[in-house]
N, C-alpha and C positions, 0 to 999 in steps of 0.2 A: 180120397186125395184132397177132400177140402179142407180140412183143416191143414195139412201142407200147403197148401197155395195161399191160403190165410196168412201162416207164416213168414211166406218168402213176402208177400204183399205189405205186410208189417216190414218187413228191413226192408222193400224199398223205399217204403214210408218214410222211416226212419232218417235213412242217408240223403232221402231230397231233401228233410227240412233241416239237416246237421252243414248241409252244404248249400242252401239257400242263406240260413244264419252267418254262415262261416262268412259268405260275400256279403253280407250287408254290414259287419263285425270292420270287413278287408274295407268296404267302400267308407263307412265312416272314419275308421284311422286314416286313408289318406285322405279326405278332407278336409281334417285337421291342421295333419302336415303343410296341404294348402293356404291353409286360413294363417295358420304362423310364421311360414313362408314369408304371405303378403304383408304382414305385420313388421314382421324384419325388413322388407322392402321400402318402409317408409323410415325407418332408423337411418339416423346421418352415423354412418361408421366410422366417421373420422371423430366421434365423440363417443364411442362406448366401449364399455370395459368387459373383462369377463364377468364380472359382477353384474352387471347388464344381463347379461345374457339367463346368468342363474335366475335373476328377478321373473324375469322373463319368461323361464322353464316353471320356473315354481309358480306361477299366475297363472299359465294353461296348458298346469299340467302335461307336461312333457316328459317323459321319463325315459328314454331312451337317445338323449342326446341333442344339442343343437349347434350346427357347427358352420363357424362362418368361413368360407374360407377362399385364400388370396388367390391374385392370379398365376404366382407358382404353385399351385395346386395344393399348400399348404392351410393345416387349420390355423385362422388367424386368432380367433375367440372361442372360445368354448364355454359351454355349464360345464363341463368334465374337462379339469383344467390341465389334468394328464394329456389328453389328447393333442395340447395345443404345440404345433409342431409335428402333426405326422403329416405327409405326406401322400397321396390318395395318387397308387400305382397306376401304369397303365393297363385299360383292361379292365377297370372299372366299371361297375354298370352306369356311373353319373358320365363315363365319356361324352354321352351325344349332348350333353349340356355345355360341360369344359370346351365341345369339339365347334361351338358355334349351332351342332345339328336341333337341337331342341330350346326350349325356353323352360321345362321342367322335367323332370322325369318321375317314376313311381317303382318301386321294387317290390316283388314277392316277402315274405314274410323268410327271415335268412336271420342266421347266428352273425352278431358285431365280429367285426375282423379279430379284434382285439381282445374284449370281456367272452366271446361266445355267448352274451345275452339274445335272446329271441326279441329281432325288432322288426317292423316293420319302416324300411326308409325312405325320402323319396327329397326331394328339392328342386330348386329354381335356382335359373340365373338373375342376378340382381342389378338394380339399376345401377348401382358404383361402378366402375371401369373397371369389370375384370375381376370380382368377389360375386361369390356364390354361395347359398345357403343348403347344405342338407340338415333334414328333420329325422330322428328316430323316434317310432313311441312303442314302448315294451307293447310286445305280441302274444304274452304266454296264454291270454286266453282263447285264443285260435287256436295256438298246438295243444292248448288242454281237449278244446273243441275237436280237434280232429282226429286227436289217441282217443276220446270218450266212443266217439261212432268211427273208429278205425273197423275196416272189414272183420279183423281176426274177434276183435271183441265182440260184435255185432251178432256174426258168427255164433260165437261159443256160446251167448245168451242164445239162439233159435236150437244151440245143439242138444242144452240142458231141457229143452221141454223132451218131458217122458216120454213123446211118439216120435221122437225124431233119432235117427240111427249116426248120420254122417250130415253133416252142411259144409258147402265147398262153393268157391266161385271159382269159375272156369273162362277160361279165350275162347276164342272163335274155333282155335285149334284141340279144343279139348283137354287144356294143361291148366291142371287146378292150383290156383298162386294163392287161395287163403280159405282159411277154413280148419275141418279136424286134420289138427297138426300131422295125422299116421299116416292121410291119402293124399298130403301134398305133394308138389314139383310128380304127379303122374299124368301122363296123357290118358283120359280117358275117349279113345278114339273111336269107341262102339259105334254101329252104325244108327241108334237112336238115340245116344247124346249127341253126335255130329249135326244130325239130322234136327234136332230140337233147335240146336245151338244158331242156324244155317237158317232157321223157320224165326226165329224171334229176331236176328240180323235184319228180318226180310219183312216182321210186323206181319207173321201171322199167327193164326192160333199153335199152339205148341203139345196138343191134345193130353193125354193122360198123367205125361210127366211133369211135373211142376216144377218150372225153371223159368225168372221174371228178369226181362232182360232190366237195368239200369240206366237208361235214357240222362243225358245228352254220352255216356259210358258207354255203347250201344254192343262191346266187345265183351261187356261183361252178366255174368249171370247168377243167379242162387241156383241151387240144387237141392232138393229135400227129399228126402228118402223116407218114407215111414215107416213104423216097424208093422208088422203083419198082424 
């Protein structure tokens, strides 16, 4: 079984440094978004143009948008001059800035309401009475990063080595959600995958069966099977 346990120790490998990457990837774009933000906070907006703004975008590199906008919750300026005049519903996730609650905010990595482009967005309330700045900057290479070490791929490369029969990762409850496509959405409820699953929950050794829990994941597991 050691060469299984090899393998599964390889794709946890894998997925801590594809999602250590990912957040340093997340934590530098919104930095960014910061640092541009503050930049716009020192523009007098009763002097800038949309033209402004594109200079602006194009200076550092901005590609997913920069949007000034008033205190009807409309975009006042934009680089994407389409957008100028939409109105930012409620329910938004920029609320707690509009709402007084915050002085910035940051968002997950999410499709434009509008283009569906993958951005990551996030802004600040600004010193004018009542205008506020959100930033987008294209995010595709996150979600390239996260289909590359997506489970099912991750997977299916451990499943093509010659000793390996089935790779699956399973719940606590024994319901295998990715892996060889044939043994999915099945409960494997046997009393030694329970028991494995229940031991590595617990941070103990998990004896003969090779199953590596995913840590800060702690619900989640490989399975490797070898052929005889």
């Amino acid at each position: 079984m050691t060469e299984g346990f090899n393998i599964a120790q390889n794709i946890d490998d894998d997925l801590k440094m594809s999602k250590a990457f990912e957040v340093i990837l997340e934590d530098s774009i919104a930095d960014k978004i910061l640092v541009v933000s503050e930049a716009i906070n020192l523009m007098d907006l009763d002097q800038i143009s949309n033209q402004d703004i594109k200079n602006l975008a194009k200076a550092t590199n901005v590609d997913g948008g920069i949007f000034i906008i008033g205190p009807d919750r409309k975009i006042k300026f934009s680089d994407i001059v389409d957008y100028v005049g939409w109105e930012y519903p409620k329910g938004h996730a920029m609320d707690p800035v509009f709402n007084g609650q915050q002085e910035t905010y940051m968002e997950a990595v999410r499709a434009d309401l509008i283009a569906g482009t993958l951005n990551k967005y996030g802004g600040m309330k600004l010193k004018s009475n009542g205008y506020y700045v959100q930033i987008g900057i294209n995010a595709t290479t996150i979600a390239d990063l996260q289909n590359e070490f997506s489970y099912n791929n991750i997977l299916a490369d451990a499943e093509a080595h010659e000793d390996v029969i089935y790779a699956l990762m399973i719940d606590e409850a024994g319901l295998a959600y990715a892996g060889t496509e044939s043994m999915l959405d099945i409960i494997y409820d046997d009393e030694v995958t329970l028991n494995a699953t229940q031991r590595v929950l617990l941070g103990q050794p998990i004896g003969k069966m090779t199953k590596l829990a995913l840590p800060p994941m702690m619900f989640k597991f490989h399975i490797m099977k070898m052929k005889s």
